[in-house]
C-alpha positions as CSV (number, residue, x, y, z in Angstrom):
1,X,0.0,0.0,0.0
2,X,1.7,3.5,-0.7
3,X,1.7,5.7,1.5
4,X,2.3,8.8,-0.3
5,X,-1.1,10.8,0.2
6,X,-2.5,11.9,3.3
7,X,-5.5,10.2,2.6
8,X,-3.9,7.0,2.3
9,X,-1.7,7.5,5.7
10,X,-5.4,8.3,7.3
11,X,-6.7,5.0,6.4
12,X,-4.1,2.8,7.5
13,X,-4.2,4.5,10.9
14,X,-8.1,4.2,10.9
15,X,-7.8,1.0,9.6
16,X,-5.3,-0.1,12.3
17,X,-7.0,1.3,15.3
18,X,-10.2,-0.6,14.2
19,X,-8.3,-3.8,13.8
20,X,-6.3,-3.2,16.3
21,X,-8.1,-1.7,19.5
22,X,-9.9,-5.1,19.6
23,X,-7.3,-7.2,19.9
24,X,-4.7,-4.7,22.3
25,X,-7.6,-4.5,24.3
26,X,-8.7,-8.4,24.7
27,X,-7.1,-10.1,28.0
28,X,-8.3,-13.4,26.6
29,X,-7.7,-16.8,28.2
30,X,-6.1,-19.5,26.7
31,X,-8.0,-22.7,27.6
32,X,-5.1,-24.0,30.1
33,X,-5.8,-21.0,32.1
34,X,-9.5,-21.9,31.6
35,X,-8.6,-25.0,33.0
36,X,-6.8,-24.1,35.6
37,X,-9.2,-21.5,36.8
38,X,-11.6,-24.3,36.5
39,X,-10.1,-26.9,38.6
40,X,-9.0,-23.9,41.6
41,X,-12.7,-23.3,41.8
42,X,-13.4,-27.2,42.4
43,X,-11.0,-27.6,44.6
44,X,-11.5,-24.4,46.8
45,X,-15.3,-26.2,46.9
46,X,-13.8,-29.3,48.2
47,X,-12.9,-30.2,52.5
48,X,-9.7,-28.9,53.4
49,X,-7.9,-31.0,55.9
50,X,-5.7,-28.9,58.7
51,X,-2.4,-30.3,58.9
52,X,-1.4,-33.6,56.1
53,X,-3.2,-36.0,54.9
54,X,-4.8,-38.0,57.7
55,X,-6.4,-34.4,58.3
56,X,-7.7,-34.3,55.0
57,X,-8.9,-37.9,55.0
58,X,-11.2,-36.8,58.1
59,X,-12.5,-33.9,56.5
60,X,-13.3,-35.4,53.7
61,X,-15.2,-38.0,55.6
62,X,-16.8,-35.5,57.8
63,X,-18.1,-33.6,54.5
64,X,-19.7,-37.3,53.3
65,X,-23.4,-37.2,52.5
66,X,-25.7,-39.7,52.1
67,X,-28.2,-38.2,49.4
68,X,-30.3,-39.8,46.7
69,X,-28.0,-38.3,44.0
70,X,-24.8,-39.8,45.1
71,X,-23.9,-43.9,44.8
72,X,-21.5,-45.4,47.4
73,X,-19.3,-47.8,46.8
74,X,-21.0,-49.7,49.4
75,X,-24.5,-49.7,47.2
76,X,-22.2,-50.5,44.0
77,X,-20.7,-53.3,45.7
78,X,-23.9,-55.0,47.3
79,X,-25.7,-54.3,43.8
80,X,-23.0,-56.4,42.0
81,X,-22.8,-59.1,44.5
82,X,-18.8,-59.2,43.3
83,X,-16.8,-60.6,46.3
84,X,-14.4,-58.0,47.2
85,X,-12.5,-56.3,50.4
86,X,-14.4,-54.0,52.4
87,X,-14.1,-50.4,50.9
88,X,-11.6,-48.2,52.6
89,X,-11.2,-44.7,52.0
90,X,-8.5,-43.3,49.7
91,X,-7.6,-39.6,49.0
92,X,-10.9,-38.0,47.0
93,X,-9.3,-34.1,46.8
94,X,-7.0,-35.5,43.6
95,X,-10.4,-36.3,41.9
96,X,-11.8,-33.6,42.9
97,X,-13.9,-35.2,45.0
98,X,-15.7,-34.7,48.6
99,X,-14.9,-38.2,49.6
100,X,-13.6,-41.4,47.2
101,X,-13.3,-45.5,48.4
102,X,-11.9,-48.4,46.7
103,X,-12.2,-52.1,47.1
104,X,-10.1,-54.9,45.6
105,X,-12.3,-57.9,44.4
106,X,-10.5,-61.2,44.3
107,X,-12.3,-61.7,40.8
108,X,-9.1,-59.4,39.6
109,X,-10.0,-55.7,39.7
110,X,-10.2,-52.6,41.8
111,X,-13.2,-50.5,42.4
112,X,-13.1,-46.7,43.4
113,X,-16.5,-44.6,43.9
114,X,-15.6,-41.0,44.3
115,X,-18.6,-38.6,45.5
116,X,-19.1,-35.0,44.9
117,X,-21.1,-32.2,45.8
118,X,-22.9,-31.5,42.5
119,X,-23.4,-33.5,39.3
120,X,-21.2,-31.0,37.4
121,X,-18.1,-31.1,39.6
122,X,-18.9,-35.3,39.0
123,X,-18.2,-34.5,35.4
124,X,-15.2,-32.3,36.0
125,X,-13.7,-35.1,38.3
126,X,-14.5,-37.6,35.1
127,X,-12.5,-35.7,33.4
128,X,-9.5,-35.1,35.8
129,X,-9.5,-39.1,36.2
130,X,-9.4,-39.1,32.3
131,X,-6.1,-37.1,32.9
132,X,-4.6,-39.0,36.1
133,X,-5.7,-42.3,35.1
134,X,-6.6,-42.6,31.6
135,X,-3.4,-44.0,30.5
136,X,-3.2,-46.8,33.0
137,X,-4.2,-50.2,31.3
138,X,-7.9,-51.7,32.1
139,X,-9.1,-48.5,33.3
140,X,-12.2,-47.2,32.8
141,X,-14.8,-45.0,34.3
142,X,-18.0,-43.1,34.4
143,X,-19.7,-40.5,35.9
144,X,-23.9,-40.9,36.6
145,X,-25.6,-38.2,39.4
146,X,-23.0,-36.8,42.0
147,X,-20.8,-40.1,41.5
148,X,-17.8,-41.2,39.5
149,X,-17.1,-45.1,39.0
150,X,-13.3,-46.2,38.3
151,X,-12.7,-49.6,37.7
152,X,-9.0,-50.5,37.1
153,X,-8.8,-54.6,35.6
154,X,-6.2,-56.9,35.9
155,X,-5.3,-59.1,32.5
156,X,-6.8,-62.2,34.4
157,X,-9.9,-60.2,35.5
158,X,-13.5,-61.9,35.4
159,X,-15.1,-59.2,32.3
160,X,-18.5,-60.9,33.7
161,X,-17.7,-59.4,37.4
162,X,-16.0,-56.2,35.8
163,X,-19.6,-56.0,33.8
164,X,-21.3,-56.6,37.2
165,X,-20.3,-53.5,38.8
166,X,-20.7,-51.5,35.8
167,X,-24.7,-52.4,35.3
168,X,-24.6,-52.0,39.6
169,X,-23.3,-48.0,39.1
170,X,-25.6,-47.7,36.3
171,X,-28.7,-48.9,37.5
172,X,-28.7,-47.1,41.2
């Protein structure tokens, strides 16, 4: 483009501050710091545990709730009649979770219900399993309500028990 006329020059400079005031002025966020922002605001919804993690273990089991729209491990695991240890309590805050058990059946698999407050902080924790887990071999999961089901298989796992506490999660 020449710039020799003052009409011209008059353009470009209208031309850039229309194009450009938009985009100098736009404090945009990538989707990492989306992300990020996301996953602050999950967690600063979450128990916080005083001190390490046996603190946080008790907050998280103080926050428990028994409602309607959250499935237990313990309703998953009588549903599916799959023999397994009792549930114990694991860390739920790396979820993003209120409060998360597993179980190890002897039929070659571990199950983990994680519980959360709402149904759409159940599908943000799907998601950050997806990221923790998703790579580790004969995991799977799914999130129905305020719940999120992990089920990690052995190779020698029973797929008839591993199916058994899938249709348990999904029909509770």
């Amino acid at each position: 483009m020449k710039l020799n006329s003052p009409v011209s020059l008059a353009a470009a400079l209208w031309i850039a501050v229309i194009v450009g005031s938009p985009l100098a002025a736009c404090q945009c966020k990538s989707a990492s710091e989306r992300a990020v922002e996301e996953r602050n605001h999950d967690l600063s919804q979450l128990p916080q545990g005083v001190g390490g993690v046996m603190e946080q273990l008790a907050a998280e089991a103080a926050a428990r709730r028994k409602e309607a729209e959250t499935i237990s491990i313990e309703a998953v695991l009588e549903r599916s009649k799959v023999p397994s240890t009792p549930p114990h309590q694991v860390l739920g805050r790396t979820l993003l979770a209120h409060y998360c058990a597993s179980a190890e059946s002897s039929d070659g698999f571990t199950v983990t219900v994680c519980e959360y407050p709402s149904v759409e902080q159940a599908t943000h924790g799907a998601a950050e399993a997806k990221l923790v887990h998703g790579a580790v071999s004969g995991w799977q999961a799914k999130a129905r309500k305020k719940s999120l089901l992990e089920v990690v298989a052995r190779s020698d796992a029973k797929p008839q028990s591993v199916q058994a506490v899938l249709t348990a999660f999904d029909e509770l």
